[in-house]
C-alpha positions in Angstrom: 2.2 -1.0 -6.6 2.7 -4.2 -8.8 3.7 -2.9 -12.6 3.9 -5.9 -14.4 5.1 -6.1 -18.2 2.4 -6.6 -20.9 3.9 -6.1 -24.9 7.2 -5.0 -23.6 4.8 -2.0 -21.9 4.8 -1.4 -18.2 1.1 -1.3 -17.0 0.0 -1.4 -13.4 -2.1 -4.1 -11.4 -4.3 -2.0 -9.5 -6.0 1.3 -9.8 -9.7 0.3 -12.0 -12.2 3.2 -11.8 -15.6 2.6 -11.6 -18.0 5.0 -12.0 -21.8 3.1 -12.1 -24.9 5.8 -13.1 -23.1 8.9 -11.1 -24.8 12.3 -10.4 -24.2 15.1 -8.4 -27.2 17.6 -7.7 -26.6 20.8 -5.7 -29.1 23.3 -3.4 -32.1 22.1 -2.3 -34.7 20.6 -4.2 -36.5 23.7 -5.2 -33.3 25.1 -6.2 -31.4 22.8 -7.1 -28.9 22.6 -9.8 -27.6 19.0 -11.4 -24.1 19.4 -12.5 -23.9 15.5 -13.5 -25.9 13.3 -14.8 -26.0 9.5 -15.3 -22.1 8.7 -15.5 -20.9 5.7 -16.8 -16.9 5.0 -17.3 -14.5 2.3 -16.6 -10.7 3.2 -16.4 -8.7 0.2 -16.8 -5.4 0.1 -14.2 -2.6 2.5 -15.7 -4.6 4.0 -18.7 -4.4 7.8 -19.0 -7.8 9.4 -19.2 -8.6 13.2 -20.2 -11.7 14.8 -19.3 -12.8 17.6 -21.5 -15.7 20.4 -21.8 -17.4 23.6 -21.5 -16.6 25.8 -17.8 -19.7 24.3 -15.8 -19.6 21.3 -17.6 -18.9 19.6 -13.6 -15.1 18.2 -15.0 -13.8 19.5 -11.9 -17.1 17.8 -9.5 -16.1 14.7 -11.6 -12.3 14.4 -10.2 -13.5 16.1 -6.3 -16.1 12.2 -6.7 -13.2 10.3 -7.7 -11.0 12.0 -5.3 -13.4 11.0 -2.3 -13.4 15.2 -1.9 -17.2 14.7 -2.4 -20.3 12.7 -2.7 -22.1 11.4 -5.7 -26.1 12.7 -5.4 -26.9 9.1 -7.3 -24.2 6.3 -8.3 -21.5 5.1 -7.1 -17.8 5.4 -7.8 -15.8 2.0 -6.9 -11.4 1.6 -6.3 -10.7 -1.7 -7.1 -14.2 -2.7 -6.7 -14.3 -1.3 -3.5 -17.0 1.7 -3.1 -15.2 4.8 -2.3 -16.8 6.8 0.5 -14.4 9.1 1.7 -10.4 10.3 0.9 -8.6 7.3 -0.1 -4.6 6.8 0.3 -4.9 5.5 -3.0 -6.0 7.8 -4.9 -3.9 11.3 -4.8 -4.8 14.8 -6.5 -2.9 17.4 -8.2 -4.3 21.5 -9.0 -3.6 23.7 -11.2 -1.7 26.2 -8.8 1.1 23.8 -6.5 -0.2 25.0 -3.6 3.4 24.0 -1.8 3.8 25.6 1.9 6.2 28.5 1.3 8.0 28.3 4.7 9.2 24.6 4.1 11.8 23.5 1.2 11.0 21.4 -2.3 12.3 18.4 -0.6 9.9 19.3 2.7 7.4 19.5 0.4 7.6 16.3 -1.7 7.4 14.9 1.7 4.3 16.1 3.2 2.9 13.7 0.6 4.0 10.7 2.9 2.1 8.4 4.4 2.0 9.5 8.3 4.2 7.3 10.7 6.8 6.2 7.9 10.0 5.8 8.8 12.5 8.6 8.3 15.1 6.5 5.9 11.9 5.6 3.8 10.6 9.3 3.6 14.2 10.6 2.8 14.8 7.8 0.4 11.3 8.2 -1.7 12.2 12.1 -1.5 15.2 11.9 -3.0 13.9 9.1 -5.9 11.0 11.4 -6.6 13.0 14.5 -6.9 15.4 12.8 -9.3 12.6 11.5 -11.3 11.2 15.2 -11.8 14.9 16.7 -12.4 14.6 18.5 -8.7 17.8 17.0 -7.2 19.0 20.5 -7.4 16.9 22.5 -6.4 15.7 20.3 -2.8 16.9 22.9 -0.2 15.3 25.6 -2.0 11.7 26.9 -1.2 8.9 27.7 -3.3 9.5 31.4 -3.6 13.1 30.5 -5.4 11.8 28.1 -8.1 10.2 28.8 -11.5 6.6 27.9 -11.9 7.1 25.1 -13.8 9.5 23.7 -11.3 7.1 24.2 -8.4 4.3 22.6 -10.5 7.3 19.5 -11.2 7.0 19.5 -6.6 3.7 19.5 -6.9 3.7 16.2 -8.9 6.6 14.2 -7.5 4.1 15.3 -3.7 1.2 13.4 -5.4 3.3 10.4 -6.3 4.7 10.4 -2.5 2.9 7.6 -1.6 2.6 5.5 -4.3 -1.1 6.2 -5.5 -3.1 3.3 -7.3 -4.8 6.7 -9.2 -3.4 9.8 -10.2 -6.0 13.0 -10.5 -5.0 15.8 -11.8 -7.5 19.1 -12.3 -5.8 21.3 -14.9 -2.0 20.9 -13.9 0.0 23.1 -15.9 -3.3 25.2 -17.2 -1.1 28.5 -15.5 2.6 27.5 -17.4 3.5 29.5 -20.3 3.4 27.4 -23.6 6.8 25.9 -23.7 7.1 25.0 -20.0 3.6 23.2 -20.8 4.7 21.2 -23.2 8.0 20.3 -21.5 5.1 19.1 -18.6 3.4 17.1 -20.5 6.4 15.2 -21.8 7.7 14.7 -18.1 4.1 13.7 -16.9 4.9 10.4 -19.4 8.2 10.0 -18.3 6.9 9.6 -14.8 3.8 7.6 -15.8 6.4 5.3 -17.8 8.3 5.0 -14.5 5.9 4.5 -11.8 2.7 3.5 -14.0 -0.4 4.7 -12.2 -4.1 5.4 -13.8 -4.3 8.9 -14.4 -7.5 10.8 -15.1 -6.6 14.2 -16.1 -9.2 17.8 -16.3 -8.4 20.1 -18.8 -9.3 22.5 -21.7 -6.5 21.8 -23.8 -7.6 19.6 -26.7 -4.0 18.9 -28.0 -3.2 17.9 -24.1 -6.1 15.7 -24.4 -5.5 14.0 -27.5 -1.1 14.0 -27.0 -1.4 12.6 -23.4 -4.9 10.4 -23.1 -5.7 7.0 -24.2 -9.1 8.1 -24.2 -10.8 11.3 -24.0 -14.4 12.0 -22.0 -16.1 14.9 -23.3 -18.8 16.3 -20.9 -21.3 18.5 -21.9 -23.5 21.1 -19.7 -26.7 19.6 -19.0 -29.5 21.4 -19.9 -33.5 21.5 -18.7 -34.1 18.2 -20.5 -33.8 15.3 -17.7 -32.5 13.0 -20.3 -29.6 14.3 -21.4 -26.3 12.7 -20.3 -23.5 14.0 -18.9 -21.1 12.4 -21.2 -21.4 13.7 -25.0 -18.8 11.0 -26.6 -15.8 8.9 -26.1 -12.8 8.9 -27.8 -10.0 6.8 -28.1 -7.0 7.7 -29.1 -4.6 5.5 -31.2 -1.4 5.2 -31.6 1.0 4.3 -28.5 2.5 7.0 -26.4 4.6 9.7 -26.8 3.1 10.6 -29.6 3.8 12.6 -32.4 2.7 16.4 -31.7 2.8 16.8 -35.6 0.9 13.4 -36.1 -1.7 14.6 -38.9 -4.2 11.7 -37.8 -4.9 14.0 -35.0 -6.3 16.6 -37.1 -9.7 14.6 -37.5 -9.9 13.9 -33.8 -8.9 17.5 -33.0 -11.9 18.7 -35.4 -14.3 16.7 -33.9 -13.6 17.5 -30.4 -13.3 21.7 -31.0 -17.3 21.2 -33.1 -18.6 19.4 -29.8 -17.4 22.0 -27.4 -18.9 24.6 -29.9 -15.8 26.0 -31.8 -15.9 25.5 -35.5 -13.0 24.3 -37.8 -12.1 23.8 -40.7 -10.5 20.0 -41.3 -8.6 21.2 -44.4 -6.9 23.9 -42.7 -5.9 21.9 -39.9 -4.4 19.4 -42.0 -2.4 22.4 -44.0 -1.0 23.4 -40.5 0.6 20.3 -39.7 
């Protein structure tokens, strides 16, 4: 991957998302159920996008159509300009649970991530670069069973960036840490994203994740019986260059805004007292 230097920033070359009128309708069509409707979003090579929303909002359907995991009903979603139609070795995925094999090691793990047919000394030597760049070194002989959660989860991630993915997609990633080891996550997700720049377009129902990690964040709403309503509610950008500030009190505005649209109610001045 090309990561050229733009402001003294590291951005990558490659890895624009194109999503062009998108929707995905399930069952058949006198039972059918339309989980997305008329999508519309550019992701620029290397920016970090959060996608936010009620459960059944189709956040998830979203990253399985950028993933190439499934179909768009209507639309189309474009890599590079090229229309994606299936799985795509540029584009990798990341869940909430690890989902490592428990019978092979970390290191066996990271590897399976690999393209097929590389060469040994490549596999061993991305292994070991990845497993240094998640703070793994350690634990590479070691299987799943022996690690924490949050280390597994750290596997997980340095498995997606095996092969060098143009687009990173990650469907609530650290959703099953505790708080601290969440946190610590987030922080090494920008560490790697600072090291081996890659769009990201990360699912989750964490509004501080959203606002602290994203240069943007999509907020999808559930789609109700009126056939023009849009899946996408707003857009937000985020400013301020990242890592951010967790303590920042501009978020507080931005924070209030996103908990009214998904339906929780705040109150601004408290929020600005808490921080």
């Amino acid at each position: 991957m090309s990561t050229p230097s733009v402001a003294g920033r590291t951005v990558a070359s490659r890895g624009a998302v194109t999503v062009s009128a998108v929707g995905r309708t399930f069952g058949a069509a006198s039972g059918s159920t339309t989980v997305l409707r008329d999508i519309d979003l550019t992701v620029a090579p290397g920016e970090i996008v959060s996608v936010i929303g009620p459960s059944g909002c189709g956040k998830s359907t979203l990253l399985r159509l950028l993933a190439g995991l499934d179909a768009p009903t209507t639309g189309e979603v474009r890599l590079d300009g090229t229309p994606l139609r299936d799985t795509d070795d540029r584009t990798a995925v990341a869940f909430q649970e690890p989902r490592l094999l428990p019978w092979r090691t970390i290191a066996e793990n990271v590897a399976l991530g690999m393209p097929r047919g590389a060469a040994r000394s490549d596999v061993a030597r991305r292994v070991g670069e990845l497993l240094a760049l998640v703070g793994l070194t350690a634990a590479a002989h070691l299987r799943p069973s022996q690690v924490s959660g949050g280390m597994a989860q750290r596997a997980s991630l340095a498995r997606a960036l095996a092969r060098g993915p143009e687009v990173l997609l990650l469907d609530e990633p650290f959703g099953a840490l505790d708080a601290l080891t969440r946190l610590r996550m987030q922080d090494l997700l920008l560490e790697i994203h600072a090291a081996e720049p890659t769009t990201v377009v990360l699912v989750t129902h964490d509004v501080e994740e959203a606002l602290y990690l994203a240069d943007r964040v999509l907020q999808l709403q559930t789609l109700g019986s009126d056939p023009g309503t849009r899946s996408i509610a707003r857009v937000i950008d985020v400013p301020g260059i990242r890592p951010r500030d967790r303590a920042d009190h501009g978020f507080a505005d931005l924070r209030a805004e996103l908990l009214d649209g998904l339906g929780v109610a705040t109150h601004r001045s408290s929020l600005q007292e808490t921080r």
